[in-house]
Kinemage of the C-alpha trace (Angstrom):
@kinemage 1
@onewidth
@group {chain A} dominant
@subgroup {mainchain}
@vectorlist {calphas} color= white
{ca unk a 1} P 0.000 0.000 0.000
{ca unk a 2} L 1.394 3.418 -1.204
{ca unk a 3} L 2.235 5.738 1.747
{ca unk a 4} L 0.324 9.241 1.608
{ca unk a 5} L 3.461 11.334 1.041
{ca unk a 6} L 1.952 14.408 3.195
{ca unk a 7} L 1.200 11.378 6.008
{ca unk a 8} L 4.960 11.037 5.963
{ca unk a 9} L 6.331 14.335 6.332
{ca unk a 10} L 3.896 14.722 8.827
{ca unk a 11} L 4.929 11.963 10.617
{ca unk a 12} L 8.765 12.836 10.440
{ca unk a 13} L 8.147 16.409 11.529
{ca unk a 14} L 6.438 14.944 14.806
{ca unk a 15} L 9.527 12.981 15.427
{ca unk a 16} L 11.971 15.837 14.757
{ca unk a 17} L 10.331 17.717 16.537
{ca unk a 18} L 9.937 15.620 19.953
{ca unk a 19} L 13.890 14.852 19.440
{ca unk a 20} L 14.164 18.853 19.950
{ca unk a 21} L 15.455 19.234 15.923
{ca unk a 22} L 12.655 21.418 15.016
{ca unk a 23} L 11.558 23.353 17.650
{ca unk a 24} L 8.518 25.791 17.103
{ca unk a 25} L 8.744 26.525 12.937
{ca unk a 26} L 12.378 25.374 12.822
{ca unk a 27} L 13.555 23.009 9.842
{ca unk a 28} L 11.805 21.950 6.691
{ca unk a 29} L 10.903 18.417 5.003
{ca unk a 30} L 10.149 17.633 1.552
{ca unk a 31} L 9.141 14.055 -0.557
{ca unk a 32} L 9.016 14.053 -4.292
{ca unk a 33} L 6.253 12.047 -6.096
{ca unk a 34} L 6.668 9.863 -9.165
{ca unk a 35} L 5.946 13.075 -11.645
{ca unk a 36} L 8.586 15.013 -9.998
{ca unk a 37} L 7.087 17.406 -7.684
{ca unk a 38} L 7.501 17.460 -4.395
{ca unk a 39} L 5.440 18.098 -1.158
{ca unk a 40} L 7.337 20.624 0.999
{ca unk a 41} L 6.191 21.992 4.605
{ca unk a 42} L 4.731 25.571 4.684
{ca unk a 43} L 6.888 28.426 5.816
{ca unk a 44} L 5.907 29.449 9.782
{ca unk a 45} L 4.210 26.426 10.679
{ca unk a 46} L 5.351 24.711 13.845
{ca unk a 47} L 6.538 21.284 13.052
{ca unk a 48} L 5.086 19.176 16.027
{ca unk a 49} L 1.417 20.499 15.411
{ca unk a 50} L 1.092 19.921 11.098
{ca unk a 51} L -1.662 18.891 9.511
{ca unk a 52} L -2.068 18.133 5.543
{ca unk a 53} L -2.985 21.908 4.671
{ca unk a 54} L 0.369 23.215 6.069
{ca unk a 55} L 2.142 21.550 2.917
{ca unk a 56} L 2.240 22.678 -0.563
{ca unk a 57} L 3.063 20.682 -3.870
{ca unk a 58} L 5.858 22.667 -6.218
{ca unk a 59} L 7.387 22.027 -9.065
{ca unk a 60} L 11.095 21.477 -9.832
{ca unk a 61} L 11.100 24.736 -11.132
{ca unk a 62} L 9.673 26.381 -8.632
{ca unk a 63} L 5.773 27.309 -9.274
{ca unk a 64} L 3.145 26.237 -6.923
{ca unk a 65} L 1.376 23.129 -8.331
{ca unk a 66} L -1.020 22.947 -5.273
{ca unk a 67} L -1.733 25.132 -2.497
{ca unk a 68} L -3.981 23.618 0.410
{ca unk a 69} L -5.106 27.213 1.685
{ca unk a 70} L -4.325 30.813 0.467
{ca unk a 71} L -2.195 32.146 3.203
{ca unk a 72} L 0.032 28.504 3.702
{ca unk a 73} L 3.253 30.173 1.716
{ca unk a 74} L 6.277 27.621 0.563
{ca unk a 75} L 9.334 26.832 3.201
{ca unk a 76} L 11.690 30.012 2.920
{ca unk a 77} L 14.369 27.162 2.164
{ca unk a 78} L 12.518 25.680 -0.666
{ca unk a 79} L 15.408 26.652 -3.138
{ca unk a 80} L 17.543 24.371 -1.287
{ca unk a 81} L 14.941 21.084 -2.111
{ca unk a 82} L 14.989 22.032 -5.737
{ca unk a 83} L 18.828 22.271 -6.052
{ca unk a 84} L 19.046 18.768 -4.220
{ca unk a 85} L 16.417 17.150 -6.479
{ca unk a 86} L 18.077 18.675 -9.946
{ca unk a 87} L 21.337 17.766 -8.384
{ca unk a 88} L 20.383 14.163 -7.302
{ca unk a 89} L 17.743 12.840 -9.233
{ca unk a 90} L 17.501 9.580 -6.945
{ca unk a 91} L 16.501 11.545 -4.186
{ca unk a 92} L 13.273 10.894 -3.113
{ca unk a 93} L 13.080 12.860 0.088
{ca unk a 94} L 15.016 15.791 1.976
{ca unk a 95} L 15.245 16.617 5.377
{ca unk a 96} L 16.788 19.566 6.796
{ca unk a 97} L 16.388 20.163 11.125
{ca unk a 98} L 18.038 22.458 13.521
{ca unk a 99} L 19.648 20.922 16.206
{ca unk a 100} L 22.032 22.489 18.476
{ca unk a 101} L 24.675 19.750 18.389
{ca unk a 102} L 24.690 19.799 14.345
{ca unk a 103} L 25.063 24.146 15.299
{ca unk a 104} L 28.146 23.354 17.236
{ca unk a 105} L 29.862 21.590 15.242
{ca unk a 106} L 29.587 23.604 12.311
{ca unk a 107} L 31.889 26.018 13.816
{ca unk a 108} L 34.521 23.727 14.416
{ca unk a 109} L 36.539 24.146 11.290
{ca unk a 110} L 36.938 27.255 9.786
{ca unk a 111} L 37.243 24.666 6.071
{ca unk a 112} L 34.669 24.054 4.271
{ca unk a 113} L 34.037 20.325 4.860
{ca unk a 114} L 34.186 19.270 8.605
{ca unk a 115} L 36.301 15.492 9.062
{ca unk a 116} L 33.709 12.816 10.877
{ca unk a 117} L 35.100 10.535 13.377
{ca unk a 118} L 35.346 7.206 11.752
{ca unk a 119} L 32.622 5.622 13.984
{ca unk a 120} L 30.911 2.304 13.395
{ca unk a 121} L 27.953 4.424 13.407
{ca unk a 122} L 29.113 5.725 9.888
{ca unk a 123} L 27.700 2.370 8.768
{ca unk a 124} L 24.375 3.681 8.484
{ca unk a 125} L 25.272 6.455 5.740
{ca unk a 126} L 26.851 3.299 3.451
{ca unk a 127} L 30.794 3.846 4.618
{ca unk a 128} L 32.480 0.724 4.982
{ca unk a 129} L 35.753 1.382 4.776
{ca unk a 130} L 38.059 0.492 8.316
{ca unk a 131} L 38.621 3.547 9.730
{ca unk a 132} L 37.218 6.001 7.208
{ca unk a 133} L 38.347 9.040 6.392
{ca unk a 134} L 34.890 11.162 5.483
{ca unk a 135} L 34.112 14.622 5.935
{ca unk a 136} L 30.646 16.350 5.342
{ca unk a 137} L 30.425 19.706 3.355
{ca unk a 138} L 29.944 23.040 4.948
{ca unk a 139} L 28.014 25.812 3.479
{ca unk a 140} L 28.054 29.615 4.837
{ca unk a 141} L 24.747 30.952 5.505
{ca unk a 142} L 23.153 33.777 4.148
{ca unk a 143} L 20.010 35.883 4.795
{ca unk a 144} L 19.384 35.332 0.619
{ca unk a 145} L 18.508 31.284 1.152
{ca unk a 146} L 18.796 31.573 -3.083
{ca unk a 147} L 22.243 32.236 -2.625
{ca unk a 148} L 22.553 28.758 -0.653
{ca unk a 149} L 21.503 27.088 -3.317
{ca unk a 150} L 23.663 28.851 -6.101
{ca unk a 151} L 26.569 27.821 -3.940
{ca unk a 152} L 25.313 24.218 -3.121
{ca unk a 153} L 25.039 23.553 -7.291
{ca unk a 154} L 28.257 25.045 -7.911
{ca unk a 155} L 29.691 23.086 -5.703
{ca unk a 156} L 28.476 19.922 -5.896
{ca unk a 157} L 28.247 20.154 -10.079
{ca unk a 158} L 32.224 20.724 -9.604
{ca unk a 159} L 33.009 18.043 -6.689
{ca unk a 160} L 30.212 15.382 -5.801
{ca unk a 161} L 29.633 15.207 -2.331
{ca unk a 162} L 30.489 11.937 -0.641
{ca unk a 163} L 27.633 12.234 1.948
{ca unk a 164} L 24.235 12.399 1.175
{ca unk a 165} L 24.138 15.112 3.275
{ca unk a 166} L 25.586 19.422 4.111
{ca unk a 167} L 26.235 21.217 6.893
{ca unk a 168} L 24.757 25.331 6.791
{ca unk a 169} L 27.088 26.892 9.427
{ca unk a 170} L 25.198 27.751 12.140
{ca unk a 171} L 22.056 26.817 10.719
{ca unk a 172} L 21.670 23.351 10.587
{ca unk a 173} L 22.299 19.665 8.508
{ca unk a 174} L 20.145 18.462 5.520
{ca unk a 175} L 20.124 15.012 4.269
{ca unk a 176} L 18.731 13.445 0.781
{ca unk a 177} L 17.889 9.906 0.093
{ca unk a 178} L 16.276 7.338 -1.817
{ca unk a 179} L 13.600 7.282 0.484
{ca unk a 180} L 11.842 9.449 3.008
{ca unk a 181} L 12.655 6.136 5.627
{ca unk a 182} L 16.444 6.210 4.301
{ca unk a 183} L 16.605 10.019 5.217
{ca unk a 184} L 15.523 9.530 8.189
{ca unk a 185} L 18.419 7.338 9.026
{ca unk a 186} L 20.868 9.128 7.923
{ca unk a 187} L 19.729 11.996 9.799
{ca unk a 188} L 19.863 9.883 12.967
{ca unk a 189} L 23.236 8.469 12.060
{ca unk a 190} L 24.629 12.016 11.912
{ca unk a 191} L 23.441 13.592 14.957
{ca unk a 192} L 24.357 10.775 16.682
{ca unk a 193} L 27.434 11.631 15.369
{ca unk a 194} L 27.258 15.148 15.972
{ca unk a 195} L 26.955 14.195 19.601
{ca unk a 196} L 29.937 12.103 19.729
{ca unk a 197} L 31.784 14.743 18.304
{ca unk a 198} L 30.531 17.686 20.979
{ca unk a 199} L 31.157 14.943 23.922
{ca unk a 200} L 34.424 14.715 22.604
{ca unk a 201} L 35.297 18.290 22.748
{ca unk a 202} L 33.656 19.035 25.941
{ca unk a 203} L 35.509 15.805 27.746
{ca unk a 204} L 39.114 16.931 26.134
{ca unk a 205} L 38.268 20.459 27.236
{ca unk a 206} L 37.524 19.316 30.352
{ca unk a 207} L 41.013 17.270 30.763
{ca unk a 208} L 42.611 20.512 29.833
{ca unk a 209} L 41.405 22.629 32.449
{ca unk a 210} L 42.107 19.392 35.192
{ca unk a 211} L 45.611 19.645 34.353
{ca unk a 212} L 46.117 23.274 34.560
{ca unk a 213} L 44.322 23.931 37.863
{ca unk a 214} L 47.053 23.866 40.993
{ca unk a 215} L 47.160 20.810 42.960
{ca unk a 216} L 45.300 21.152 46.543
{ca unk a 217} L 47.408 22.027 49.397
{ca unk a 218} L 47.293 18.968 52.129
């Protein structure tokens, strides 16, 4: 039985949001349908309450094909689902959430691809090389989301990504995959990641400062 592609969205969003990735109208989801549009979730609408009339349908080049309600308007970051789907045609579904450990780590590499530990967790995003050497592209972020896109097509037309997924500094991660189930995955696999990563940092700081405070007087 074909799943309802609004139904799934939906259904992610809920999750997202309870896992504190899209908080209040944080984040935006998208799943393309066999003719090649794609249902996206409306800009402004909080992500843990949405119902079937806070997504619209658009086309690959950008027009409305269906609008539930007049004043539902597209995601602000639909640019960035169109780029991915003319970039990727195997893509099936793209998820982009805010959460603060996938904010963190963004800043920490002033490059523009951040290196992943080479977890077993990396698995789950189809490494399986021993002790893998993968890094995830990093995009700057800019008030003009269009400008986002420009730079993800130039960049990934030049240089493929190796990752199904980007980093926005300071704005979030966004995953595509073959299906809406496989993104979700991935997006687990990362921020599980993600929180390895911060852990690490916060433990090694932690060492740091240990070692340089003075010893107790008996």
């Amino acid at each position: 039985m074909e799943t309802n592609p609004r139904e799934t969205i939906i259904a992610a969003a809920s999750h997202f949001y309870k896992l504190g990735w899209m908080m209040g109208t944080a984040g935006n989801l998208s799943v393309r349908i066999p003719d090649g549009s794609f249902w996206i979730t409306g800009s402004g609408c909080n992500k843990g309450e949405l119902t079937s009339t806070d997504l619209i349908r658009m086309e690959l080049d950008g027009t409305i094909a269906h609008k539930p309600r007049p004043d539902v308007r597209p995601s602000a970051e639909t640019s960035i689902h169109q780029a991915i789907y003319s970039l990727f045609p195997e893509a099936q579904a793209c998820y982009h959430v805010h959460s603060i450990e996938g904010n963190l780590v963004s800043r920490f590499t002033d490059g523009d691809n951040l290196p992943l530990p080479p977890l077993e967790m990396l698995k789950g995003l189809g490494v399986w090389e021993e002790n893998p050497q993968v890094d995830i592209p990093i995009f700057p972020n800019h008030l003009d989301v269009s400008q986002i896109a420009r730079d993800i097509c130039d960049r990934f037309e030049a240089t493929p990504p190796s990752l199904s997924a980007l980093l926005i500094r300071d704005h979030g991660i966004t995953v595509w995959a073959s299906s809406p189930r496989q993104a979700v995955n991935f997006l687990e696999v990362l921020e599980y990641t993600f929180r390895y990563m911060v852990a690490e940092r916060t433990l090694g700081l932690l060492e740091i400062k240990e070692k340089k405070m003075p010893s107790k007087l008996p």
